[in-house]
N, C-alpha and C positions, 0 to 999 in steps of 0.2 A: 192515146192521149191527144188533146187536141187544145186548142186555146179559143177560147170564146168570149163576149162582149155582153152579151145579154145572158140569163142564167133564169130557170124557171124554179131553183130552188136555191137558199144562199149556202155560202159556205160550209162546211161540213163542220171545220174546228170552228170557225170565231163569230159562224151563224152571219155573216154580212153578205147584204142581197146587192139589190139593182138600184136603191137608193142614192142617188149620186149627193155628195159633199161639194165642198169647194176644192175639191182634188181633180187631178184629170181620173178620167173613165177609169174604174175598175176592172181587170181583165180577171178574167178566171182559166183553171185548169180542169177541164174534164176528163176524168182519168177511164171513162165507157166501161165503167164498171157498173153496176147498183146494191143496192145493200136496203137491208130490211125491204119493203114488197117494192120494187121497182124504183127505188129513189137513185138516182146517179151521185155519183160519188165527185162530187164538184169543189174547189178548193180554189180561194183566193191567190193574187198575188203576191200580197204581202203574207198571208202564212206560208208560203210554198219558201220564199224568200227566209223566214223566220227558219222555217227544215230545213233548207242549204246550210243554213249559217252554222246549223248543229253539227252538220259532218265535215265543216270545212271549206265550204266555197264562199263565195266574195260577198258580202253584204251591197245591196244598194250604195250605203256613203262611201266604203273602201272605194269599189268600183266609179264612184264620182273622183273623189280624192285623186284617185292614180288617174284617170285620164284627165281633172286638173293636172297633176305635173308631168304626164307626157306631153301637152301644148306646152307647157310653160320650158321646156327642155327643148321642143320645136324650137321655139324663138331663141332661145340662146343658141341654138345651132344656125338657126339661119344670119342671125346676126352675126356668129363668126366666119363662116362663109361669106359674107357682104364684105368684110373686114378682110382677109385674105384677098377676095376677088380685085377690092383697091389696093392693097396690096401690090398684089402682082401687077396690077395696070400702070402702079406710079415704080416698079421697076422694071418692066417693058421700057417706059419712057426715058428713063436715064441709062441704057442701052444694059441691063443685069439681067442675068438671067433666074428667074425664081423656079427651082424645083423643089416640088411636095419631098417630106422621108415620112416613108411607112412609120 
């Protein structure tokens, strides 16, 4: 299997060729098989996406969604970290000592 950009024949399931939309570029999946007299056996991204989804893997929005809230968890950690780091600086200055507890 291999991933390609340009396709000589479209989709296997949902028939979508090289036609571009107002999407970005369609990728496809060539699985180097062929079927009936020499046709390759070629399969969109979004149908391949659409199979995952049947046995369990992450759909395209899931996988947007969760890396939305790992950034947005970023930030509140870095923020608490900022928060701490003053912290400790403004009890540095008034001679305390600030230790982290596991």
């Amino acid at each position: 299997m291999h991933l390609i950009e340009v396709t000589p024949v479209p989709c296997i399931v949902c028939g979508r060729g090289n036609v571009q939309d107002d999407r970005d570029p369609i990728r496809f999946v060539d699985f180097e098989r062929d079927v009936n007299w020499n046709d390759p056996v070629v399969i969109c991204e979004d149908c391949i996406a659409r199979a995952g989804g049947m046995v369990g893997m992450l759909s395209q929005d899931e996988r947007a969604g969760l890396h939305r809230d790992l950034l947005a968890r970023d930030g509140k950690i870095h923020a608490l970290e900022a928060e701490k780091d003053s912290m400790r600086a403004r009890a540095k200055r008034i001679g305390m000592k600030f230790e982290e507890v596991a």
